[in-house]
C-alpha positions as CSV (number, residue, x, y, z in Angstrom):
1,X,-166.0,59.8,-195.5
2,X,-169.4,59.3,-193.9
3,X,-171.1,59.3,-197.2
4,X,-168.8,57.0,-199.0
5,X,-169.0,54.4,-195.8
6,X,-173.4,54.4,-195.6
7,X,-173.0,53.5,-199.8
8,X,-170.3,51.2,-199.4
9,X,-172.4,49.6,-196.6
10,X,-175.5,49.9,-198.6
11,X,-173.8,47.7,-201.4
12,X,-172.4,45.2,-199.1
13,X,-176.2,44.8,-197.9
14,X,-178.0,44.8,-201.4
15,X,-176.3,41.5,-201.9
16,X,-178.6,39.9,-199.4
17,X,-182.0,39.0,-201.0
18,X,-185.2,37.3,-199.4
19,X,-186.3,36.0,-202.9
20,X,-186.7,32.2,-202.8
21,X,-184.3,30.2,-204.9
22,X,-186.4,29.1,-208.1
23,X,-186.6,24.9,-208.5
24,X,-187.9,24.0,-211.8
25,X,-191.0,21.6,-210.6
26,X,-190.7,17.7,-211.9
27,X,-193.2,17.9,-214.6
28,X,-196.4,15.9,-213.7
29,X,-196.1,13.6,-216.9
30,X,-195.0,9.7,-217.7
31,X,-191.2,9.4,-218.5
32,X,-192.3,7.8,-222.2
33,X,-195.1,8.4,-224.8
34,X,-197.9,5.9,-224.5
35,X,-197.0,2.7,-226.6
36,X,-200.1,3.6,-229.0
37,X,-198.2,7.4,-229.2
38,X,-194.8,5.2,-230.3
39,X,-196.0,2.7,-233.0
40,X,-195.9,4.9,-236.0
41,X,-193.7,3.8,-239.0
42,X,-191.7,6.5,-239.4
43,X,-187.8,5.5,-239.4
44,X,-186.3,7.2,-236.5
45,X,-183.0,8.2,-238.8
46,X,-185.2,9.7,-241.2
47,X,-187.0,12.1,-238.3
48,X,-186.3,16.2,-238.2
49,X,-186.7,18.1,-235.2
50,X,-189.6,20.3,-234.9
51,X,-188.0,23.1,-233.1
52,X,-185.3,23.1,-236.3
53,X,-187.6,22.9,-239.3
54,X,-188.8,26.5,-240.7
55,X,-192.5,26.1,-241.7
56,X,-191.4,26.9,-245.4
57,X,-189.7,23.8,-245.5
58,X,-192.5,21.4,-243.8
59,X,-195.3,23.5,-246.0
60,X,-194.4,22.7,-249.5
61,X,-197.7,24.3,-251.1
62,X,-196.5,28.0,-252.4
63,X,-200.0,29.3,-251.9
64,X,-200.5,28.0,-248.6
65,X,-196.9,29.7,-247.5
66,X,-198.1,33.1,-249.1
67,X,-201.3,32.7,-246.5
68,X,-198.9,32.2,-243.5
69,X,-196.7,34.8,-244.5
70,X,-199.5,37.2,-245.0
71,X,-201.4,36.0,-241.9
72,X,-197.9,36.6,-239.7
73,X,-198.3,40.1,-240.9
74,X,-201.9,41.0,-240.7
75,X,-203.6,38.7,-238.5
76,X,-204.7,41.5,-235.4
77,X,-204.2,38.7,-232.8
78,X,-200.7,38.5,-233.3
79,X,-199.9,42.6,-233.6
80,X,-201.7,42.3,-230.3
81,X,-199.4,40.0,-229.1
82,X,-196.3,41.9,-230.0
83,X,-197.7,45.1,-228.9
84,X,-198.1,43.1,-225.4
85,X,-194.4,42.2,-225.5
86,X,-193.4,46.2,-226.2
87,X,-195.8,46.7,-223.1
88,X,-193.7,44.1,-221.0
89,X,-190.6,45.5,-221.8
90,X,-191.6,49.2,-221.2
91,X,-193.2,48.0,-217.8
92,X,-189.6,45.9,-217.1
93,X,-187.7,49.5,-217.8
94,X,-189.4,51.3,-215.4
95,X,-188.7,48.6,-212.5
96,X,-185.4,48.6,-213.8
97,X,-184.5,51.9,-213.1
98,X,-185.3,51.7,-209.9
99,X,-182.4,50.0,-209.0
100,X,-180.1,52.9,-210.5
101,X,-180.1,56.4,-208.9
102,X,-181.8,58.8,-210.5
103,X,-179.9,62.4,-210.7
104,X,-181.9,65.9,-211.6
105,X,-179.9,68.8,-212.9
106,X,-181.7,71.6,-211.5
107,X,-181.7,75.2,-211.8
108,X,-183.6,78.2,-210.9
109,X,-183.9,82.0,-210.5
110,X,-186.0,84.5,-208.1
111,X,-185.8,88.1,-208.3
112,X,-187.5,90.5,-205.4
113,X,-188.4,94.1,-204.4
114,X,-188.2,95.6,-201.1
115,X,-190.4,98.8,-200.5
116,X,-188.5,101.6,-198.8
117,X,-190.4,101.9,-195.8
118,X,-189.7,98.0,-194.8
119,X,-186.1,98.2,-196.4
120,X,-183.1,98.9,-193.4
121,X,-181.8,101.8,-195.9
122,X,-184.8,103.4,-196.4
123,X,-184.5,102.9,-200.2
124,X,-186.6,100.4,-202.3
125,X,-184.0,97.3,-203.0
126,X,-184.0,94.9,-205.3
127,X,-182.7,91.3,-205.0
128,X,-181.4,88.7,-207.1
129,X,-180.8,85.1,-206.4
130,X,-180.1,82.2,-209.1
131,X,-179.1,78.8,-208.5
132,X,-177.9,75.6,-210.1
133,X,-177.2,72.3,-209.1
134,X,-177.3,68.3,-208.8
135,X,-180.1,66.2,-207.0
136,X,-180.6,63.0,-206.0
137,X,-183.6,61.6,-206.2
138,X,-185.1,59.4,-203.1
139,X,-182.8,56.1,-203.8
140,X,-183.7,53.1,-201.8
141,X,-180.8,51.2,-200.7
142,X,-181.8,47.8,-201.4
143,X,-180.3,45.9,-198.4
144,X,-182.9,42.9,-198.2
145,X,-183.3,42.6,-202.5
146,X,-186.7,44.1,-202.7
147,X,-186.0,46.0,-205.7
148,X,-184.1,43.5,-207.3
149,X,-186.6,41.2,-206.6
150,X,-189.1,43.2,-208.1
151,X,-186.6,43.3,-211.6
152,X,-186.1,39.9,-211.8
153,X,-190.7,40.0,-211.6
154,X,-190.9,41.9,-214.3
155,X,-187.9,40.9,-216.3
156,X,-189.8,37.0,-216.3
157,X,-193.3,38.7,-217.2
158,X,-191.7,39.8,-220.0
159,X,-189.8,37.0,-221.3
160,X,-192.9,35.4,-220.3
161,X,-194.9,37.5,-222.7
162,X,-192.4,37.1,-225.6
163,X,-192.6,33.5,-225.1
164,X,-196.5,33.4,-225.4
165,X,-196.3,35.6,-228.7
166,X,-194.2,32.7,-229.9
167,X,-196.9,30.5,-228.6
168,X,-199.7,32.4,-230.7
169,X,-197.0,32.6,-233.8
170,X,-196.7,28.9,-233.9
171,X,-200.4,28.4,-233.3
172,X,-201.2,31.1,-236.3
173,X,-199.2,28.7,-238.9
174,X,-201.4,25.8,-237.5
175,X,-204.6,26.9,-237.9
176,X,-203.7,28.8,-241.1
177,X,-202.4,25.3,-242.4
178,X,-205.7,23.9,-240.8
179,X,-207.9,26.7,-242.4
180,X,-206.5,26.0,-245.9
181,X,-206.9,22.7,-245.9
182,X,-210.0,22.6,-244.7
183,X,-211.2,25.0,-247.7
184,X,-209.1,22.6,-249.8
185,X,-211.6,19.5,-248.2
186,X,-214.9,21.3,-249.5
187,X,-213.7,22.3,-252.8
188,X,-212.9,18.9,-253.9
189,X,-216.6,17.4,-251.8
190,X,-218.3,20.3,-253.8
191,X,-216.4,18.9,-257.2
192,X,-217.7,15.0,-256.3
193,X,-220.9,16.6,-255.1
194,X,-221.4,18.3,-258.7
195,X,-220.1,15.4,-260.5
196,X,-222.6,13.3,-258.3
197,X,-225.4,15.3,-259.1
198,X,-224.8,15.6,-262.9
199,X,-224.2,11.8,-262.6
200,X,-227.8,11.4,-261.5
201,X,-229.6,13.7,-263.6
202,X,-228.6,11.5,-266.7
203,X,-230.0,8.4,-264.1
204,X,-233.0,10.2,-264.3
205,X,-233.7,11.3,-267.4
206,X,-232.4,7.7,-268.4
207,X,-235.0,6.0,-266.2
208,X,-237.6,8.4,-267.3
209,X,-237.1,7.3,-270.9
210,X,-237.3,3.5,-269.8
211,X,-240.9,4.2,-268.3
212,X,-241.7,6.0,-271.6
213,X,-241.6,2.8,-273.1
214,X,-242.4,0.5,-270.4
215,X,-239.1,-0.7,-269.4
216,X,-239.2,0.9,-265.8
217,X,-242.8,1.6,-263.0
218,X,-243.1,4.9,-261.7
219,X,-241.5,3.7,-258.5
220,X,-238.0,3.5,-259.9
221,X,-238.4,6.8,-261.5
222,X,-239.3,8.6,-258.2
223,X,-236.4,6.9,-256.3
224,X,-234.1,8.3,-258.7
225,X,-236.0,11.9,-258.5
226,X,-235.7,11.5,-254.5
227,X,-231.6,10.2,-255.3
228,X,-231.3,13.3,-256.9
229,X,-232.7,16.0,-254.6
230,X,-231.2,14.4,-251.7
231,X,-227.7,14.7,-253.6
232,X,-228.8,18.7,-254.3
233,X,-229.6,19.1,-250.8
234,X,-226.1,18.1,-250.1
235,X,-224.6,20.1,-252.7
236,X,-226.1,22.9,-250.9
237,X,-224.7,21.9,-247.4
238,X,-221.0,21.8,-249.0
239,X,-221.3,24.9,-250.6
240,X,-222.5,26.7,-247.2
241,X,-219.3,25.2,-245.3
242,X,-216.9,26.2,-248.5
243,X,-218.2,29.7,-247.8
244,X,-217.5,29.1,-244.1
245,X,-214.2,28.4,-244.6
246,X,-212.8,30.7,-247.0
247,X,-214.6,33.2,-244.3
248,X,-212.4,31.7,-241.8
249,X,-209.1,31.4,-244.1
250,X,-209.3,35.3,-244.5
251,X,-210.1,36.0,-241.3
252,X,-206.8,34.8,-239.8
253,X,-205.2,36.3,-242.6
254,X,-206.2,39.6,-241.6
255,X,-206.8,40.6,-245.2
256,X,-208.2,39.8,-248.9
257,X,-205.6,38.7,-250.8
258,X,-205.5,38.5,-254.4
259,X,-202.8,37.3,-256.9
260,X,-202.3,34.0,-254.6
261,X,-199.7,31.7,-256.6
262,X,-201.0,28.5,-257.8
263,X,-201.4,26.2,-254.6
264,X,-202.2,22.1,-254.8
265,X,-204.7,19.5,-254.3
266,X,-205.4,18.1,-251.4
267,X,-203.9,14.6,-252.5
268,X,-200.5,16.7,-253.8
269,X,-199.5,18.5,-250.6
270,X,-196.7,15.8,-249.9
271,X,-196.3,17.2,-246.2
272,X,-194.0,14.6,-244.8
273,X,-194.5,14.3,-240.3
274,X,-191.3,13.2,-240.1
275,X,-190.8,14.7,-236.8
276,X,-189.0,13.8,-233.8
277,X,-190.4,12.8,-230.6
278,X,-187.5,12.6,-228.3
279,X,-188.5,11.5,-224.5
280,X,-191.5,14.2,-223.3
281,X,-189.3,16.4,-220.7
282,X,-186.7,17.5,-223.7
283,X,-189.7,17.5,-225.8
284,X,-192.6,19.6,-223.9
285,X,-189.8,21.9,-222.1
286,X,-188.7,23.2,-225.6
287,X,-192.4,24.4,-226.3
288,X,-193.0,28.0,-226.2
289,X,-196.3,27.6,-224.1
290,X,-194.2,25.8,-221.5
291,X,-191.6,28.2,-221.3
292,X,-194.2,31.0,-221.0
293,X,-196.1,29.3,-218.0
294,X,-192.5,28.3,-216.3
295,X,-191.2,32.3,-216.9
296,X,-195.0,33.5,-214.9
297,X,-193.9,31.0,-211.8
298,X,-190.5,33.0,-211.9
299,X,-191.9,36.5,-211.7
300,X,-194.5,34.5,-209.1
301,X,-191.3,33.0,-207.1
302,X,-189.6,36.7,-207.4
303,X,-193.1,38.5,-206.5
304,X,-192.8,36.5,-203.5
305,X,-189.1,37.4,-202.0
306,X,-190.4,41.4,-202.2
307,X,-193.3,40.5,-200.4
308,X,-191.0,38.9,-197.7
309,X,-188.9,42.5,-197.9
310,X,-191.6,44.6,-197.5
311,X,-191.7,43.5,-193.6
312,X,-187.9,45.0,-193.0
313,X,-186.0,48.5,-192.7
314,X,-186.2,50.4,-195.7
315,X,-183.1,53.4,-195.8
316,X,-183.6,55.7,-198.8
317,X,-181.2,58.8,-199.7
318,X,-181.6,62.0,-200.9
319,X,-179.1,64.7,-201.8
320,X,-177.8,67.7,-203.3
321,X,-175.3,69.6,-204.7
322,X,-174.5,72.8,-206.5
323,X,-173.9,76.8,-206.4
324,X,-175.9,80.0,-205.9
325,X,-174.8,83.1,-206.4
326,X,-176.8,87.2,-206.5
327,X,-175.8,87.3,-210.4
328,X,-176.4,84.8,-212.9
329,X,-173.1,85.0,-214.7
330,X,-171.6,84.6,-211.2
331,X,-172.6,81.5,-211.2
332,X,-169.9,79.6,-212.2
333,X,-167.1,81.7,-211.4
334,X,-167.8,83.5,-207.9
335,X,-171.1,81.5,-206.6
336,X,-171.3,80.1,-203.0
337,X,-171.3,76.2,-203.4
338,X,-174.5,74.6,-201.4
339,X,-175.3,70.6,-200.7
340,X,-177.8,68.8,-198.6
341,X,-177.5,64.8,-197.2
342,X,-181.1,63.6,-196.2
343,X,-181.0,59.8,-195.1
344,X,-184.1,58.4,-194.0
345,X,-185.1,54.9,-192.6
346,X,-188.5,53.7,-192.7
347,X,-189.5,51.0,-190.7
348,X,-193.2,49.6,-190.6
349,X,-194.3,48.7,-187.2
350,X,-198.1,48.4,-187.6
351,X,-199.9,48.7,-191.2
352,X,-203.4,46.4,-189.8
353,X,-201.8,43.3,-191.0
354,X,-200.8,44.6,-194.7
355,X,-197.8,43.4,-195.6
356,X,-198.8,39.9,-194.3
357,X,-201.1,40.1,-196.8
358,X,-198.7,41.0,-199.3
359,X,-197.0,38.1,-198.6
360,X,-200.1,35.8,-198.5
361,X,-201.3,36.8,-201.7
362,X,-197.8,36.4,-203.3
363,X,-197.3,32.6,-201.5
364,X,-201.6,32.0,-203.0
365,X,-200.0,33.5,-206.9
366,X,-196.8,31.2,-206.8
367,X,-198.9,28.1,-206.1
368,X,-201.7,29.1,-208.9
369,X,-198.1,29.5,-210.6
370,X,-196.8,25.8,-210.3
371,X,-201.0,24.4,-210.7
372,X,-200.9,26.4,-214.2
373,X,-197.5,25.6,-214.9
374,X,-198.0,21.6,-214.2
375,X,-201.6,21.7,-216.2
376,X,-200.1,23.3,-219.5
377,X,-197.2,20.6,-219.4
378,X,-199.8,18.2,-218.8
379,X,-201.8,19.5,-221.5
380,X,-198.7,19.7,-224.0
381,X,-198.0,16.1,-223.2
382,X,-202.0,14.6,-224.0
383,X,-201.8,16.8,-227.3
384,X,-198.4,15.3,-228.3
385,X,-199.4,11.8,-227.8
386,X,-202.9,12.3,-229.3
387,X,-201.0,13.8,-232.3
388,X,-198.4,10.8,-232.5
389,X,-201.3,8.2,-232.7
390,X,-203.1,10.1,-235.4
391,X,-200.0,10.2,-237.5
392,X,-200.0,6.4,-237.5
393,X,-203.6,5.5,-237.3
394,X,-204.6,8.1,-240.2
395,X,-202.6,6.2,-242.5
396,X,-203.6,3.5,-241.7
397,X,-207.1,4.7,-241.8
398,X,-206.6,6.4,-245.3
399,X,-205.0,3.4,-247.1
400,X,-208.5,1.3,-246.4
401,X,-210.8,4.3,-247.3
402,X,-209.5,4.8,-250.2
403,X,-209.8,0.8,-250.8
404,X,-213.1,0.9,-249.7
405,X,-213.7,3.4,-252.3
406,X,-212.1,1.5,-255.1
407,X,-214.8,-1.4,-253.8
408,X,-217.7,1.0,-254.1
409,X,-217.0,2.5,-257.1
410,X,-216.7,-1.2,-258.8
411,X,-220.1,-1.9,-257.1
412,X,-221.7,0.7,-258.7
413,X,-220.5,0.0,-262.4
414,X,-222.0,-3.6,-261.6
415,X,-225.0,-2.7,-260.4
416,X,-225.4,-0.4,-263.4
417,X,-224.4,-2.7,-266.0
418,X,-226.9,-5.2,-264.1
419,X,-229.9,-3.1,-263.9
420,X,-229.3,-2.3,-267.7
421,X,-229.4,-5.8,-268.4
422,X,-232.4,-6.0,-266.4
423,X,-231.2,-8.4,-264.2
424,X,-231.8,-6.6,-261.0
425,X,-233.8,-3.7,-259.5
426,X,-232.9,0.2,-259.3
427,X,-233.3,-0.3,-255.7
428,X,-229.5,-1.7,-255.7
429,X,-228.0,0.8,-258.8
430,X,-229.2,3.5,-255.7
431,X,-228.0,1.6,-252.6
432,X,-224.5,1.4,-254.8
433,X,-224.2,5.0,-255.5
434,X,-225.0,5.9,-252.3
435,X,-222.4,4.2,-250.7
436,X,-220.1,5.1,-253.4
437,X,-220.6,8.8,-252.8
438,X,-220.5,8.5,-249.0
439,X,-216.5,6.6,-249.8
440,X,-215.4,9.3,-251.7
441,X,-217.0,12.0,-249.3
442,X,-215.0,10.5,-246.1
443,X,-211.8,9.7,-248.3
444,X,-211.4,13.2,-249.1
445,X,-212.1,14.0,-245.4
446,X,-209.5,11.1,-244.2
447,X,-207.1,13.3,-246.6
448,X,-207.8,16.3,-244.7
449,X,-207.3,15.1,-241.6
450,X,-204.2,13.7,-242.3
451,X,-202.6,16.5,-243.3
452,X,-203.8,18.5,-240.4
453,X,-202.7,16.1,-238.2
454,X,-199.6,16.7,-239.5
455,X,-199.9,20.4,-239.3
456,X,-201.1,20.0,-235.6
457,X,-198.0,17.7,-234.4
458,X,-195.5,20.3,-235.8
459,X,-197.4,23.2,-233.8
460,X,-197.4,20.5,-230.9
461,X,-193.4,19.8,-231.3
462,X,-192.7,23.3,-230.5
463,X,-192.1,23.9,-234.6
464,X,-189.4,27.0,-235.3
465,X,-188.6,29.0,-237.9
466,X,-189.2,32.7,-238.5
């Protein structure tokens, strides 16, 4: 009776908890996108939600999905990150089963000789105990919630850790996306720059035919030589950073891959940012980032009510029960039956100030909490809008590059056609194709950027799909 009223009291009193009740802070951002974030073209009808789009469906380019796929697999960041989560939920057992009693079946057997001269009989005597039984372990009766205050820490730290491998998931199809189409970017510079090159070898063999016969000075001839070299020098510098980033493509891969499918140009990956960009609070709080930094300020917030515990009575049980008997097969018919009931309360009176430590330290960890919390919303929010502007502006941006281009390019068949005519210099025929290869060089990295951009704002948007 006594035993069944301490538990039934013990459970009445774990209900009370010291753990603070967790408010979700206001986040520290404007209510509405800045008006340059909200002038983008895109018909609103027409948008998708980021968080509902698979990243097969917004990636058209069969090659580029192989990468992601194979990078999701391989890359050594991300089997870190879901080793960390197998760590987090390992480290949330153990705290869990604290809360539970934990029950030993025991048993054990001794066996002993008496010498005659110390035996009462005068005869050497031999003695036989064995034993079997139930424990329980020390179980703290968690009146004031510390234990379950300590669950509810590391049950957060690991959803907390889940969400950030989400976080670096996302982020891995980004800068895969962002790899490839960087590689994408040099291949097709490195085409112009060859074609540019080839272009002027034929200008200078052509002008050095002209002075031949008289037609052109030896100053013409060594612009074009210097046009030349300054193109091959280029050349050079493009094929260096196509070498960079096929280094950096299979790096976040994890792996060589061979036996890619046929992937498409630059100009053909028809990605379409029709995203949704709903007001920032349903927007940022869906981001996997977010919800990692708001699960830390949980376990922070729980961290704290066990700190506030620790200054209060702790009562902790231990028990036993079972049979011992001379002979072993008389144990379970004939044994004499044995328990033990060892409450015990601990109550700190001085520790040198330690446990309001505890409790400082966990009050100086929620706060960092809420800072780091606020500050990756806040970040989340800049990257958004900066992301919403670019998918505006770079089309804008692209449509008169690639005009501008068109313009130069007509220049330069001009200001060929006039030099052969001899009506003007070689002076301009060089100033055209300068300018002509310096259009098609930031066209093609326009391009790029658009299409990362895009890639960027679907990372940003808290993009889903397995």
């Amino acid at each position: 009776m006594r035993k069944s009223l301490i538990i039934a009291l013990g459970t009445a009193l774990a209900g009370c908890s010291l753990m603070p009740d967790y408010q979700r802070p206001e986040p520290p951002v404007a209510a509405q996108w800045p008006e340059t974030a909200q002038q983008d073209g895109v018909r609103k009808a027409a948008e998708r939600k980021a968080t509902e789009t698979d990243w097969r469906s917004f990636f058209p380019d069969q090659r580029l999905q192989t990468l992601i796929a194979a990078a999701l697999e391989h890359n050594r960041d991300m089997r870190i990150a879901a080793a960390r989560v197998e760590e987090a939920r390992a480290l949330h057992g153990i705290t869990r089963a604290d809360r539970l009693p934990g029950v030993d079946a025991t048993g054990s057997g001794q066996s002993a000789r008496t010498p005659g001269d110390l035996s009462s009989t005068g005869n050497a005597v031999i003695s036989r105990r064995y034993d079997i039984g139930l424990s329980l372990l020390s179980f703290e009766l968690d009146f004031w919630g510390r234990v379950k205050s300590l669950d509810e820490a590391a049950l957060s730290s690991f959803l907390a850790t889940e969400e950030a491998r989400r976080a670096l998931r996302l982020s891995l199809v980004s800068e895969v996306a962002n790899a490839y189409f960087s590689l994408l970017e040099m291949d097709e510079r490195t085409r112009l720059a060859h074609e540019t090159v080839k272009s002027r070898e034929e200008t200078r063999t052509l002008i050095a035919r002209r002075r031949e016969v008289g037609l052109a000075g030896d100053l013409d001839f060594l612009q074009a030589d210097g046009a030349l070299e300054l193109v091959r020098a280029e050349l050079a510098s493009l094929q260096r950073q196509q070498a960079a980033a096929a280094n950096a493509l299979v790096l976040l891969v994890g792996q060589q891959l061979s036996s890619l499918p046929a992937g498409r140009a630059l100009p053909d990956q028809a990605i379409v940012a029709d995203l949704a960009a709903d007001l920032p609070a349903e927007v940022l709080l869906q981001r996997p980032d977010v919800l990692a930094a708001e699960k830390r300020l949980i376990a922070a917030n729980a961290n704290s009510g066990a700190a506030r515990a620790a200054f209060l009575p702790r009562i902790s049980l231990t028990a036993g029960l079972g049979t011992a008997s001379s002979a072993l097969s008389g144990l379970f018919t004939g044994g004499s039956e044995s328990w033990n009931f060892l409450p015990a309360l601990r109550l700190p009176l001085f520790d040198g100030g330690r446990s309001a430590a505890g409790v400082d330290l966990a009050e100086a960890r929620k706060v960092i909490a809420v800072a780091e919390y606020e500050k990756t919303i806040q970040q989340a929010f800049r990257e958004v809008a900066d992301l919403l502007a670019a998918r505006t502006y770079l089309v804008e941006q692209l449509r008169a590059q690639q005009a501008a281009e068109k313009a130069q390019s007509e220049r330069l068949r001009l200001a060929e056609a006039r030099y052969k005519a001899g009506i003007s210099s070689h002076l301009e025929v060089l100033d055209a194709q300068r300018e002509s290869f310096s259009a098609q060089q930031a066209t093609v990295q326009t391009r790029r950027a658009r299409v990362a951009a895009a890639a960027q704002l679907y990372k940003a948007l808290g993009g889903g799909g397995s």
